[in-house]
N, C-alpha and C positions, 0 to 999 in steps of 0.2 A: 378518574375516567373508568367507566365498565366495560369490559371486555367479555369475548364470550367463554363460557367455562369448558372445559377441556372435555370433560363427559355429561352429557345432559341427557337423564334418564326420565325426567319431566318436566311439563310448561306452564303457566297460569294459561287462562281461557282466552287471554289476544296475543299471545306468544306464537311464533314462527319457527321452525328449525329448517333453514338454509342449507340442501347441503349439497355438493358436485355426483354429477349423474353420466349416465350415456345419452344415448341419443334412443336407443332403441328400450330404456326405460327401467333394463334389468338390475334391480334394486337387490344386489344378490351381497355385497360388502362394503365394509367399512360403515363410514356414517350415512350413506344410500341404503345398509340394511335396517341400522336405527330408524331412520324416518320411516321407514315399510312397516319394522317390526312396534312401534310406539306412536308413531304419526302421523300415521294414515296415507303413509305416497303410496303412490298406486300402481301395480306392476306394466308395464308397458309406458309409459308416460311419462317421459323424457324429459318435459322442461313445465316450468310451472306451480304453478297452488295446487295442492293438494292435501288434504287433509289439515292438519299443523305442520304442513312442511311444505317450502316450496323449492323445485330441482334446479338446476343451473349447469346444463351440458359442460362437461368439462373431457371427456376422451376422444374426440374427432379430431384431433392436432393439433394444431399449433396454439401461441397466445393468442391471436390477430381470431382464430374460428371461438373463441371464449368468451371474445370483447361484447360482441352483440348482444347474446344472453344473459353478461351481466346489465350491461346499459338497460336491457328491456325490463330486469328484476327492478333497478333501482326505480325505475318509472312505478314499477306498481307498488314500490316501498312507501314514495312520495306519493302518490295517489291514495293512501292509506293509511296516513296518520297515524289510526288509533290502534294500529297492529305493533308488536315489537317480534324485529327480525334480528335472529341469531345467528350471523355468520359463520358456520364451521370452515376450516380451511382447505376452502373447495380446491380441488385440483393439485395439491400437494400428496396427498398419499399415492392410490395407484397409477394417475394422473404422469406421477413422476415429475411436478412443476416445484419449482421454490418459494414461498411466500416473496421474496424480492421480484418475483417476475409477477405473480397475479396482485399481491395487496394495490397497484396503481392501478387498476380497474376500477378498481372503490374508491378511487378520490372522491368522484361528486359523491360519495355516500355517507363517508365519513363526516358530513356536516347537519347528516339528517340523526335527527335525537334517538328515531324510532328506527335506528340501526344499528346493532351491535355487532363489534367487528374484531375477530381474535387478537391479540396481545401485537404479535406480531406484524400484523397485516396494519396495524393502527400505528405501531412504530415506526413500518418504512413508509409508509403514507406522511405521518409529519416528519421525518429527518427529510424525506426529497423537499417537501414544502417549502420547510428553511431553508436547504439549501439552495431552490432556487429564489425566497425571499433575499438571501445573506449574499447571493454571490451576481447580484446584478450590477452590471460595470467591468466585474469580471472576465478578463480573456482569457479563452478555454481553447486553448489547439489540440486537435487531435492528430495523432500521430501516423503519416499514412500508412499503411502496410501492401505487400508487395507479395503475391502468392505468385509461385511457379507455374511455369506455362503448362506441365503436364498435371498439374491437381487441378487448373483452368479446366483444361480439355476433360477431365472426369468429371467435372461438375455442371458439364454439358448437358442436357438433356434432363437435370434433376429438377425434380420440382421446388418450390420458392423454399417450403419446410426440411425438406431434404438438402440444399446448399445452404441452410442457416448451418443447420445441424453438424454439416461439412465442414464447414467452413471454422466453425468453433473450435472442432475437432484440431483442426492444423494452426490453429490460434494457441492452444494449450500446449501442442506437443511444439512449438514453437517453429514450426515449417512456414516460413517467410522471412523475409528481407523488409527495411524499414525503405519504403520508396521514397526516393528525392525527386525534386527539381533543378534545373539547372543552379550552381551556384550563386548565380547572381537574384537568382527568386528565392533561394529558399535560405539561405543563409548561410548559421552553423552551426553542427550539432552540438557543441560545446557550448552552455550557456554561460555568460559570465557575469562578474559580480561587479562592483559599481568601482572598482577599480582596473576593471579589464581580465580578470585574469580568470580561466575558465572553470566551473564551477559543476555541470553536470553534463553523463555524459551517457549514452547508449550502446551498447555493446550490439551485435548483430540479435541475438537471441536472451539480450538481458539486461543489467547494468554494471556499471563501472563510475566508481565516485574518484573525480578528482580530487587532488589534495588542495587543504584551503592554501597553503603558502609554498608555490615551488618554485625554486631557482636554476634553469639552464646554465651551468657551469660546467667547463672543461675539466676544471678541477676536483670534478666529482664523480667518483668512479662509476660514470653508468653503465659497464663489462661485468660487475662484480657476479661471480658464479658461486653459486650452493649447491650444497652438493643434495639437498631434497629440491621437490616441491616448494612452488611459493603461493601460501594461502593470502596472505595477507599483509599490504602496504601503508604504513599509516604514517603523516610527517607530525611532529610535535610540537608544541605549544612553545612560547620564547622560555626560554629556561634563565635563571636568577645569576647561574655562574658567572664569572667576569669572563672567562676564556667560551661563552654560550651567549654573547650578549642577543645575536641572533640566533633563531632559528632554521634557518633554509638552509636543506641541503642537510638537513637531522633526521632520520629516519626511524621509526622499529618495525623488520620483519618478522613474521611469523611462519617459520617454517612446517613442513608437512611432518616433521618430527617430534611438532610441540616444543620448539626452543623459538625462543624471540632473540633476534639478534638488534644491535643499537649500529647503526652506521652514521658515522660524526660525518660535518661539512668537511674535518681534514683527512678524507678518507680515509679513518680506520671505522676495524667491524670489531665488535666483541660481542659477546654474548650479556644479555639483561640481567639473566636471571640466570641460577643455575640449576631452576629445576627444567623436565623435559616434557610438559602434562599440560601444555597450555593450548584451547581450542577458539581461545581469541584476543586480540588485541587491541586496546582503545590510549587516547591521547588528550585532556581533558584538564578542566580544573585548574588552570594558572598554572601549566608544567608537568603534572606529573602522568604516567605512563602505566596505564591499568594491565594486568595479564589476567585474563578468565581460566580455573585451570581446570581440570576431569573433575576433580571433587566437591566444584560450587563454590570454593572460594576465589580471592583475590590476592593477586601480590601487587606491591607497588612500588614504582621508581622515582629517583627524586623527589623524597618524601618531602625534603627541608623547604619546597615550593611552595607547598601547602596542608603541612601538618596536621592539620585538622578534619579535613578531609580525607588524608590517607589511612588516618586512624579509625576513620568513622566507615572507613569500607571494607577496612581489614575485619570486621567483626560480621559483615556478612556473609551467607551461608545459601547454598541449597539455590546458586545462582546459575542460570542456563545459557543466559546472551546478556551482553552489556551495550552501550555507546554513549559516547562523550561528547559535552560541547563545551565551552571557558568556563561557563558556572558550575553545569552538573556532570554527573555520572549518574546513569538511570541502569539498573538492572532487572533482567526479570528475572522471576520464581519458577520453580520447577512446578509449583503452583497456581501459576498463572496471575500472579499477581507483580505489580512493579513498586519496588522500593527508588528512594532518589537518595545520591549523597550530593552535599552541598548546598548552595540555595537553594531553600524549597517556597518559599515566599510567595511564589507567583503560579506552584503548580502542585500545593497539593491535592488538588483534585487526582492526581493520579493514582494515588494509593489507595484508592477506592476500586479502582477499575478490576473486572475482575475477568479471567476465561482469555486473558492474553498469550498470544503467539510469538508478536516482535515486539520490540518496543526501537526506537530513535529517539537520540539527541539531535537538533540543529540549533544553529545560530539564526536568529531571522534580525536583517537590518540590525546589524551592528555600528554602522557608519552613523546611524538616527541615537543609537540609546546602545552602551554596552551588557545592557541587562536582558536583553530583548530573547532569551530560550527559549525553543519551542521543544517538548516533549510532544512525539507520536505514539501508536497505536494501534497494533491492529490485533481484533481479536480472534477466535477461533471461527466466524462463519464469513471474515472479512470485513466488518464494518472497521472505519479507522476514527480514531479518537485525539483529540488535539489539546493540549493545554499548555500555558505560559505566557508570558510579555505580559508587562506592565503599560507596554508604549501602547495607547491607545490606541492605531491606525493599527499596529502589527498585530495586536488583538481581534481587532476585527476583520485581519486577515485570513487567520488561524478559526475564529467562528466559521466563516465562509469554506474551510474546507471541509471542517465534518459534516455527517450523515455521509460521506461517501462509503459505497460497501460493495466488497463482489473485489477487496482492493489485495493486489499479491506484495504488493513492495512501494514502497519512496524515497524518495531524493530531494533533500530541498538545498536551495546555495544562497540561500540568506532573504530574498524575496520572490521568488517563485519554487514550484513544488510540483515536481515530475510524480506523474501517479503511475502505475502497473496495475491493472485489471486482471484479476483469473483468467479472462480468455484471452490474453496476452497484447491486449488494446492496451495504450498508452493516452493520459491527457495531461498536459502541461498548462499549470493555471498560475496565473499572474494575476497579483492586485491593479497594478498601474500603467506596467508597460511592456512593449514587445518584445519577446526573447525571443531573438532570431536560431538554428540549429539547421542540421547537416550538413554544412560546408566541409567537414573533417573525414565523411563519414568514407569517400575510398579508402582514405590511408587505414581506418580502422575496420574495414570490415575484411581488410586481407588477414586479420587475427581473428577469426572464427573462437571462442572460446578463451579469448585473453584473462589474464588473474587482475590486470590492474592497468589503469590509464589516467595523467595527469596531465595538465596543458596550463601555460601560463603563452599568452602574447603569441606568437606565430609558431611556437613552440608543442609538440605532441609528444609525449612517452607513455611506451605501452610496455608492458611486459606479459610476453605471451604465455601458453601453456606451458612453453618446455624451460620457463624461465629468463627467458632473453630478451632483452631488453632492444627498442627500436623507436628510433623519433625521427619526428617530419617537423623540418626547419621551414619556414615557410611554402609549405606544400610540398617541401621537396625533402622525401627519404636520404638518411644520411648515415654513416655507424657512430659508435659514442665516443669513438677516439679520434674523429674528423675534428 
């Protein structure tokens, strides 16, 4: 496919240079000078053919005052066959637009031959495509959001482009509340997994991932106090010991000190590991129990689980962030690249991806096929990338979510996939059926800022900022020693 070249300092004789203008025609930068200074635009003249170049208003505001001008170009692109026009990326330099917000003007253009359309602007053009080919059937909830009554009252009297603008604004810095409906409309925020037990979960201003396997037991010290910070809660895979034959009620914490601690079902705590330099913890692989530490390597627990695997991560290096799912261990590079231990069978497409941020492990329908991994992705301008499953339906589960981009975080709990948006919109997409959510959400949003939340059955634990643990037995707040 051809694209347009990045610097075009010449044309053949039916050639066109496309490029974003004012209204008032002053051809004074950027590629508005280029076309003045090499192709004939004409100073005052604002939208239109002119010379080898035609203008396309792009600084009067908004996207919505852009759309026109392009619509009116592409009419005369199509009216003219035997012209070839070269799209620069109008409205992206001083414009201050993002190619994700203009390249969708150029749908209907992208199918005319005698339009050439930057790299970019042609990529989000076909990833939206497929994605809305790949994801028809698909339910797509969006997640309402709830602004304060006095950002309401300033956004009074603003014009349409000045409350978009507003509005994004208290989107990012995350000033709102997730609005409900009454319980019996709207559900619960907790979604769960085809055995009931709940599986994702929304924080006031962010997320909180339930644990795949928790047990509400008395006999499990949920009092237990550290004496740091708790970053991080993860429960563990079934472990091979006779005295481990389950797992519920296994913990490893990650303290703000950089020690992981292991807390058994018979309430003791000891410590993992004894180094003190660890910035994450993951639980993965048929048992064993990964520690990301300051200097890019890995240590690991319960090697005898899965031997092979422990061996094959101990040799990696120069590692930033991890996560785990039964089959893999996915890390990323300080390079921005992502290595996988374990089965790789179903996704090496990911060691190719390059200019990563996050990377995720999930489980997608396990109950259908235990092989069924999905590796995510997102890269540094937000697109997300998806690969794994064998299982053919989970597959084309996983097609249907890429091209999404503009994406800050996800969630998946085996068959649906909470997304996070940069401007702090949420959409919850399911292959097949309703995930109902917020029914939970008073109890949780009296922890503004919680570290961690797990819920199995009528059952909520939260563990808030200052470390302390809190759960609602069927709607109803309780302490851990009742």
């Amino acid at each position: 496919m051809e694209y347009t070249p990045k610097n075009i300092t010449s044309l053949g004789e039916d050639e066109v240079f496309v490029f974003g203008s004012n209204l008032a025609g002053k051809h004074a930068g950027g590629a508005a000078r280029v076309a003045r200074e090499c192709f004939g635009a004409v100073m005052g003249q604002g939208e239109g053919m002119q010379g080898q170049s035609y203008a396309i208003p792009t600084m009067q505001g908004s996207i919505e005052t852009i759309k026109p001008y392009v619509d009116r170009f592409i009419v005369f692109a199509r009216n003219h066959p035997k012209l070839k026009f070269y799209v620069t990326p109008i409205g992206c330099g001083i414009a201050g637009f993002r190619p994700e917000q203009i390249a969708p003007l150029f749908d209907a253009a992208f199918d005319l031959k005698n339009v050439i359309l930057p790299e970019k602007f042609a990529y989000v053009i076909n990833h939206a495509r497929q994605l809305a080919s790949e994801t028809a059937g698909m339910i797509f909830h969006t997640i309402p959001l709830k602004f304060f009554d006095e950002d309401l009252k300033k956004a009074e009297g603003m014009s349409v482009d000045e409350k978009n603008k507003f509005f994004y604004k208290l989107k990012k810095e995350g000033r709102y509340v997730i609005a409900h409906q009454s319980p019996e409309a709207a559900g619960n925020i907790l979604n769960t997994d085809y055995k009931g037990h709940h599986k994702i979960a929304i924080s006031r201003n962010g997320f909180a991932i339930a644990a795949d396997k928790w047990l509400y037991s008395k006999e499990w010290s949920w009092g237990l106090e550290f004496n740091h910070e708790i970053l991080s809660v993860i429960d563990t895979d079934k472990l091979k010991d006779d005295h481990l034959t389950t797992a519920y009620g296994n913990f490893a914490v990650l303290l703000s000190d950089g020690q992981i601690y292991y807390v058994w079902s018979e309430i003791k705590l000891e410590p993992l590991f004894p180094e003190k330099d660890f910035i994450a913890v993951e639980s993965g692989c048929n048992g064993l129990v990964f520690g990301l530490r300051k200097d890019g390597t890995l240590s690991v627990a319960f090697e005898e689980n899965n031997p092979v695997v422990a061996a094959e991560v101990r040799t990696w290096k120069h590692i930033i962030r991890i996560s785990a799912s039964s089959q893999h261990l996915v890390g990323l590079t300080a390079a921005g690249t992502v290595i996988i231990g374990g089965n790789k069978q179903y996704c090496e497409e990911a060691t190719i991806w390059k200019n990563i941020n996050k990377v995720y492990a999930f489980d997608v329908m396990p109950f259908v096929q235990s092989h069924n991994d999905q590796i995510f992705a997102i890269d540094e301008e937000g697109w997300l990338y998806v690969t794994g499953c064998p299982w053919n339906n989970a597959r084309q589960y996983w097609r249907k979510l890429r091209a999404q981009y503009d994406v800050s975080d996800i969630v998946s709990n085996h068959d649906a996939t909470l997304v996070r948006y940069t401007d702090g919109s949420y959409r919850l997409l399911t292959p097949h059926a309703m995930h109902n959510f917020e029914k939970d959400l008073d109890f949780i949003q009296r922890y503004e800022g919680f570290h961690f939340l797990a819920a199995r059955g009528d059952t909520v634990v939260i563990v808030d900022k200052e470390g302390e643990f809190h759960i609602d037995v069927d709607k109803q707040e309780c302490k851990w020693w009742e």
